[in-house]
FIDOZA-953585 format. One record per residue (C-alpha): residue number from 1; x, y, z. Coordinates in pm, whole numbers, always signed. Last residue first. Layout:
BEGIN
> NUM|X|Y|Z
...
This chain:
BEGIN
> 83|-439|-1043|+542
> 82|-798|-1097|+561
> 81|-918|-845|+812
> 80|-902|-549|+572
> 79|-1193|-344|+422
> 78|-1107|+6|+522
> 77|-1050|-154|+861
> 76|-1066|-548|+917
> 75|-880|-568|+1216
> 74|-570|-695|+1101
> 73|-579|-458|+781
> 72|-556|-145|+1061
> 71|-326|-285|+1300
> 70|-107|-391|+983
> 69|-142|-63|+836
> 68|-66|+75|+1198
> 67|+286|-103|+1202
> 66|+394|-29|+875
> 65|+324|+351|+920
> 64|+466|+337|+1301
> 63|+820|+148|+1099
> 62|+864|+386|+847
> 61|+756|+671|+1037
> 60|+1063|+600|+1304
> 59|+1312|+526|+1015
> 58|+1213|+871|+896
> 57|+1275|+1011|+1218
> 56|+1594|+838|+1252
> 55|+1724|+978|+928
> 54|+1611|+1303|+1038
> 53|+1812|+1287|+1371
> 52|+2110|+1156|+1161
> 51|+2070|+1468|+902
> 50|+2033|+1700|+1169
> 49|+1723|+1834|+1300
> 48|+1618|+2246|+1245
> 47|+1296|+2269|+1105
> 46|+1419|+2218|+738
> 45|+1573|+1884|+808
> 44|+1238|+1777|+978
> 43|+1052|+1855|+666
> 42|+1291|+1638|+458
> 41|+1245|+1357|+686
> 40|+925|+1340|+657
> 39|+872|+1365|+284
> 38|+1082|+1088|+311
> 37|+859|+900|+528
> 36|+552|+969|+319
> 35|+723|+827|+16
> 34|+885|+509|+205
> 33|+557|+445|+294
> 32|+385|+454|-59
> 31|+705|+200|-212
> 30|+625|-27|+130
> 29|+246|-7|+21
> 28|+319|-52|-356
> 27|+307|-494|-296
> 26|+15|-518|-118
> 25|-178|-318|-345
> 24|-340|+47|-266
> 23|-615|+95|-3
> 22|-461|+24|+311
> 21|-176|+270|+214
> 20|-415|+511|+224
> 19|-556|+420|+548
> 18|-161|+387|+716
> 17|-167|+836|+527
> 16|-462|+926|+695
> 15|-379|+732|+1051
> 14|-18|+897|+1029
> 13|-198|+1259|+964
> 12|-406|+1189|+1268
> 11|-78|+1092|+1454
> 10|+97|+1356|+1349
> 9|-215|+1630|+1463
> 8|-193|+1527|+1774
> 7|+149|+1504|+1804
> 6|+169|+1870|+1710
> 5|-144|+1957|+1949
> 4|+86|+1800|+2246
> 3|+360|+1960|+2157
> 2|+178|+2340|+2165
> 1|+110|+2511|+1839
């Protein structure tokens, strides 16, 4: 799989996962987030990145997760636009 396909595929799996989170409560998102970044992380220690570099990339899908559920509730998707 080429990079391009792997972000591809990330970011469709990031829009999944920010959908999700726009389903469940306010307050379990960040609880639901911190899941999926772990899970994450852990991957990315068993291709090969350090702990630090994991950590980071966790961090990273911590904050894009947050970010798109906010895109997504801002603009009304999955029956958002109230927040």
């Amino acid at each position: 799989m080429s990079t391009e396909e792997r972000a591809e595929r990330l970011l469709g799996q990031l829009h999944q996962w920010a959908m999700e989170a726009v389903e469940i409560p306010r307050e379990a998102r960040a609880a639901f987030i911190a899941e999926v970044a772990a899970r994450y992380r852990d991957d990315a220690v068993r291709n090969g990145l350090t702990q630090a570099q994991a950590d980071a990339w966790r961090e990273s899908i911590v904050d894009w997760l947050a970010a798109l559920v906010d895109v997504i509730e801002t603009s009304g998707g999955a029956g958002g636009g109230s927040a």
